[in-house]
Each structure stands twice: as structure tokens, then as C-alpha cells.
N, C-alpha and C positions, 0 to 999 in steps of 0.2 A: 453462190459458187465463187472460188476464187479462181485468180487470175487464169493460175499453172492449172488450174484445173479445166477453164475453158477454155485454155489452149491446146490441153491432151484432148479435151473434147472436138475441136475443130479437128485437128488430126485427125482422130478417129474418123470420121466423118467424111475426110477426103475418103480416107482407106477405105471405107465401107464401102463409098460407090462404086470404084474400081473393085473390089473384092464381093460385089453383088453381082456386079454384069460376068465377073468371071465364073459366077457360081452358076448365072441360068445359063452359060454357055456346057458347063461341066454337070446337069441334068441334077438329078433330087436322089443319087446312089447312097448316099450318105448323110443323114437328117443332124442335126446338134442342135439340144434341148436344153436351155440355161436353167438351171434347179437351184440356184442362187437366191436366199431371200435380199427383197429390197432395201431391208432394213437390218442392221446391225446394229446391238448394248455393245458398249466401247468395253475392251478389254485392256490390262494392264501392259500386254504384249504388244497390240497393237496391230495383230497379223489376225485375217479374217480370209476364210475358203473360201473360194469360188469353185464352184460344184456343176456341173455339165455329164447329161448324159448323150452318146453315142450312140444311133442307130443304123445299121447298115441296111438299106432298103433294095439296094440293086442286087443279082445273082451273080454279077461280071466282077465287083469287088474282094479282092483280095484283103479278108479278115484281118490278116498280120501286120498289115501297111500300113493300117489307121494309126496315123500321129496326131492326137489330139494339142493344139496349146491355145495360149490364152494371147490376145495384145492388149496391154494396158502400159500408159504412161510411153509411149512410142515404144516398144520394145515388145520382142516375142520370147513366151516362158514356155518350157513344156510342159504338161498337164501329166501329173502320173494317176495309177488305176489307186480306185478309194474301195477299201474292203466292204462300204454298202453296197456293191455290185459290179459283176464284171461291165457292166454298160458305163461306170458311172467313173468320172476322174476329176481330181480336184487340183487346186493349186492355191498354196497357203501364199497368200499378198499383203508385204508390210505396209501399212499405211502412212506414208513420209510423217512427221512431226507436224502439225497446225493440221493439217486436211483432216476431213469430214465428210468429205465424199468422192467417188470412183468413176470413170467410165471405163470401159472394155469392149472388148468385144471377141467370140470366140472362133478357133478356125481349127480345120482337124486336115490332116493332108492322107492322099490315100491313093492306092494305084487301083484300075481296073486293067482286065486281060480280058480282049476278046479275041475269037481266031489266031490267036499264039503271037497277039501283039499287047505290049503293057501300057499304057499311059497313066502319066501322072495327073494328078487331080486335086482339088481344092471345094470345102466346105466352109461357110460362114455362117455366123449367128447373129442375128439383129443388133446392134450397138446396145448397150444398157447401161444403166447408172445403179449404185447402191450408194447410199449414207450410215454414218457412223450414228450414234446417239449415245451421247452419258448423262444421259434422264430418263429415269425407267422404272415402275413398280412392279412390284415380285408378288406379293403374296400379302394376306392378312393374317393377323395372329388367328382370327378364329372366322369360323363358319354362319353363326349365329350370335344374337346377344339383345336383350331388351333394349327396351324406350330409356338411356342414359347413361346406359355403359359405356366404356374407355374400350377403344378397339385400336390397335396397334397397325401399321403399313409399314412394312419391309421393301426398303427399294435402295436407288443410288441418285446421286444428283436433284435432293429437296432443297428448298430454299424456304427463308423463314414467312416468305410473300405465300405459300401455295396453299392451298384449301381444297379440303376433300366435300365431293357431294357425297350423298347417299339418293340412288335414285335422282331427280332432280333439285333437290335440296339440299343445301351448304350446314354443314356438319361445324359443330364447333372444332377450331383445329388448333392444334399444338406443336410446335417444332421443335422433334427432339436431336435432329442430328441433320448431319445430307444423307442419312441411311434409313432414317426412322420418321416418322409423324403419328401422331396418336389423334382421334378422334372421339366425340361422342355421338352416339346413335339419336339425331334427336326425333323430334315428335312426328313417327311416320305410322299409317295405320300397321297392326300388328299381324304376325299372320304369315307373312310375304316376304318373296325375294325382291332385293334391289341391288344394280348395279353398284358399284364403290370407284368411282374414281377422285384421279390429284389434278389439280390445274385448272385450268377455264373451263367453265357448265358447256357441256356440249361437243367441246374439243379436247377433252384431260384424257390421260392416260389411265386406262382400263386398271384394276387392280385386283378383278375378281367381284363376284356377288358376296350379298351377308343375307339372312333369316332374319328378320327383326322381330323381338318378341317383345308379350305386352311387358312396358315399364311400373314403378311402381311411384304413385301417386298419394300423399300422404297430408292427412290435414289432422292439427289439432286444436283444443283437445280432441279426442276423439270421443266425444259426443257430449253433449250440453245441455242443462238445462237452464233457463233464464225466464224472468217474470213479465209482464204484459207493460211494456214500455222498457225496458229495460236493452241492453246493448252492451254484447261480449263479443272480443273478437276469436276470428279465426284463422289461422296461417297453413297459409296451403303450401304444399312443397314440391318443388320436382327435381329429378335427378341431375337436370343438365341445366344451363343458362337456356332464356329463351331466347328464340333466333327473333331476327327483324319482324318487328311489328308487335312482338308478345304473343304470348301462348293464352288461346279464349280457352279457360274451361269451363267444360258442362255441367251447369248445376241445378238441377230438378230437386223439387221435394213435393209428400203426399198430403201435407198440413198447407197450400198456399197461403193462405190466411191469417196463419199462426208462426208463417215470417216474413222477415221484411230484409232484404239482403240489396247491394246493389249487381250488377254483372264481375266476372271474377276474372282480370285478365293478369298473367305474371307479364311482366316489364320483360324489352326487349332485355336482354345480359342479367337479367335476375334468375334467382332459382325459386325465388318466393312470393308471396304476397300477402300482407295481413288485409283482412275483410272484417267489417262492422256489420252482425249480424242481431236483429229488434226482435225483440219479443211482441205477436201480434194479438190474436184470439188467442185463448188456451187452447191445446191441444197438443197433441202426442205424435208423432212419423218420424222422418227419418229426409236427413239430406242426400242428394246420388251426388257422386261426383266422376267427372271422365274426362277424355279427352282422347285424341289420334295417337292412338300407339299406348293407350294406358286403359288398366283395367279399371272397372268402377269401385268406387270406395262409398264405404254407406256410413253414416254418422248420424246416429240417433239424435234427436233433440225435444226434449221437451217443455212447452211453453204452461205455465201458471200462475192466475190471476193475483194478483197483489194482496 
């Protein structure tokens, strides 16, 4: 908070408590209900509502008298009626240049008449604070999208540091503007909604969910035959860089015997990996191949004695 600002805030602050004790002296006739979000996306204009509903609780108040206003910044504004309801009244507040945040606090004046006598009277709403923000995401291009696809984030205020999760995992990310970041959906199991946000695991900004579906997983050749000591490779491929640590895939076959393969893992920032696959017995099957968020791929192989 800056300076000017905790010093309208001290303000406020005296006011309140003078403007508290006068309120339990002048009983609960008149309730004010701050309907103001806490948070404001920074506009061009720079002018944000403060929104306040009215409710008249006592039978002695005189409807017509209600003057609702606002104090912010040491000064008093009046509050006019906002066509979302007769209870409801706003007041459009320019946000000085540099500030980023507000306090206030709300007051409505109002007369009761009882026994053909009028008195004036006074309402108050608890001090509050709101903040500005010009960092914010809106929406994704899409709803859904496989294991490697390019998925798009619409927002304002990116920076080329920020990185999108998916879920709790860090999405390869791309900085296309302070309006745009583009991401790849990486290796999450398929199926499933996941969270999407920008910024720090944990604390980023919300962005919406995505459907992750299975990705596509490709190895060639797509199927082989080789002789009993013999050794051809094979390149497995995926759609996205692998994240920290590399991407383990799952590789089974029905011939164990009749091959001789080592563990298959792509490199952290790879999209690939060649593998040295041995001819062992003879025999005929088939390799599986898979992984989290990809579907299995089958690659015939057959192994024949020299």
C-alpha cells in the first residue's frame, strides 16, 4: 500500500469509529450492504463501481429520505440508484494515476418520524478495501485437446517468465504477447478434466479447465524384422518436449526372449529417442508401447535365425 493510501486509510479509520458509535446510538432502521467485489481487472478508464445495497428495516423510516453516499479519499460522493435494483446504488470512482488500491467506507442518511416528530439519522458500513489488477486470464482457445496439442490463453498482463500448469504440472510454454501464451498439453493421463492456470504452482491465476485426450505416440519403422544377434534401431516420438526428468515409456512385448531392448526413456526437451533393439530366439509378437495420456501403439516384430 502506498503512502496516500494509508493515509486515507488512517482517515477512514478515525471516521469509522466516530461514525460507529453514532450508528448504535441511531439503532439498526437502516442496514447497507457493500456488494463491491474485492477485486478489480484494470480498465483503460480507470473508473470502477462501487455497488451498495439499501435496506430499510425499521417501520418509523421515511423511504424517501434515504441518501445513500460513499466516503473515499477524505470526501463525501453521493451514490445514485443502479438500474440492477431499486435497493441497489452505485458510484463510478476514478482511480488517481499510480494507485492500485482503495479504501471507503459507506454511509446513507435518512430521517425517522415517530409521534409526528422527525429525526435525522445516520447509517454506516464497515471500512473496506478493493485492489486494482492488470494481470488476468480470460479464457482458452479450446475445451479439450490431446497429449501434445498447442492450446492458446487469452488474457492481459503475461510476461515472457510465466508458465502454465495443467493440473499440477508445468506445460511447455510460449510467450506470444502480454495478451497471449500458447501451451502444450503434456503427458497427463487421458480421460480427465484439469485445471489450467499461469503463474506460480499453487498461487496462478485460474484460467479455466481443459479435457485432455489421449495423445499420439509413434514409433518407427512401424514394425521389424531382424535376425538372431542382429540390432536395428527404433525412434519413438512424441508430440511435445519431454518435461523434467523425461518421459518413461511403456514397453511390453509377447516374444520376451526374442528381444533384447534396453528401458525407453525421451530426454528432458526431447520429442524423441532412438533405441537399439537385438534379435534374440526366433519368434514372432509384437512390441506395446504407452504412456500417461497416450494411447498404445503395437509394432509387430519378427525375430529369424541366421
Amino acid at each position: 500500500m502506498d503512502f496516500r493510501l494509508s493515509r486515507f486509510a488512517s482517515q477512514f479509520s478515525r471516521l469509522f469509529l466516530v461514525a460507529s458509535a453514532a450508528f448504535l446510538l441511531a439503532g439498526c432502521d437502516v442496514k447497507i450492504i457493500d456488494r463491491t467485489q474485492a477485486t478489480f481487472s484494470e480498465n483503460p478508464s480507470q473508473v470502477y463501481t462501487i455497488t451498495a445495497e439499501v435496506r430499510v428495516r425499521g417501520g418509523v423510516v421515511r423511504k424517501e429520505s434515504v441518501r445513500p453516499s460513499i466516503v473515499i479519499d477524505g470526501q463525501i460522493y453521493p451514490m445514485t440508484k443502479s438500474p440492477l435494483g431499486d435497493r441497489i446504488y452505485e458510484y463510478d470512482y476514478h482511480l488517481p494515476s499510480g494507485r492500485s488500491e482503495g479504501a471507503y467506507y459507506l454511509l446513507a442518511a435518512y430521517e425517522t418520524e415517530s409521534g409526528g416528530r422527525v429525526n435525522q439519522r445516520e447509517a454506516f458500513s464497515e471500512l473496506k478495501r478493493f485492489s486494482v489488477v492488470n494481470r488476468y486470464g480470460l479464457s482458452l482457445d479450446a475445451s479439450r485437446a490431446p497429449v501434445g496439442a498447442q492450446v492458446t490463453v487469452l488474457g492481459r498482463g503475461f510476461t515472457p517468465q510465466d508458465e502454465v500448469y495443467v493440473g499440477n504440472q508445468a506445460a511447455q510454454t510460449t510467450f506470444r504477447s502480454s495478451n497471449s501464451l500458447s501451451f502444450m498439453i503434456p503427458a497427463l493421463r487421458a480421460g480427465r478434466n484439469y485445471p489450467v492456470s499461469v503463474g506460480p504452482q499453487g498461487s496462478g491465476i485460474s484460467v479455466g479447465t481443459i479435457r485432455v485426450d489421449e495423445g499420439a505416440l509413434t514409433v518407427a519403422p512401424s514394425s521389424l524384422t531382424l535376425a538372431t544377434g542382429e540390432k536395428r534401431l527404433l525412434v519413438f516420438t512424441v508430440p511435445s518436449e519431454a518435461a523434467a526428468g523425461g518421459l518413461l515409456l511403456d514397453v511390453t512385448t509377447d516374444i520376451p526372449k526374442s528381444v533384447i531392448m534396453p528401458e525407453v526413456i525421451v530426454p528432458e526437451g526431447s520429442r524423441s529417442v532412438n533405441v537399439a533393439v537385438q534379435g534374440g530366439t526366433p519368434g514372432s509378437g509384437s512390441l506395446y508401447v504407452s504412456a500417461p495420456g497416450f494411447g498404445e501403439t503395437t509394432i509387430p516384430i519378427t525375430v529369424i535365425s541366421r
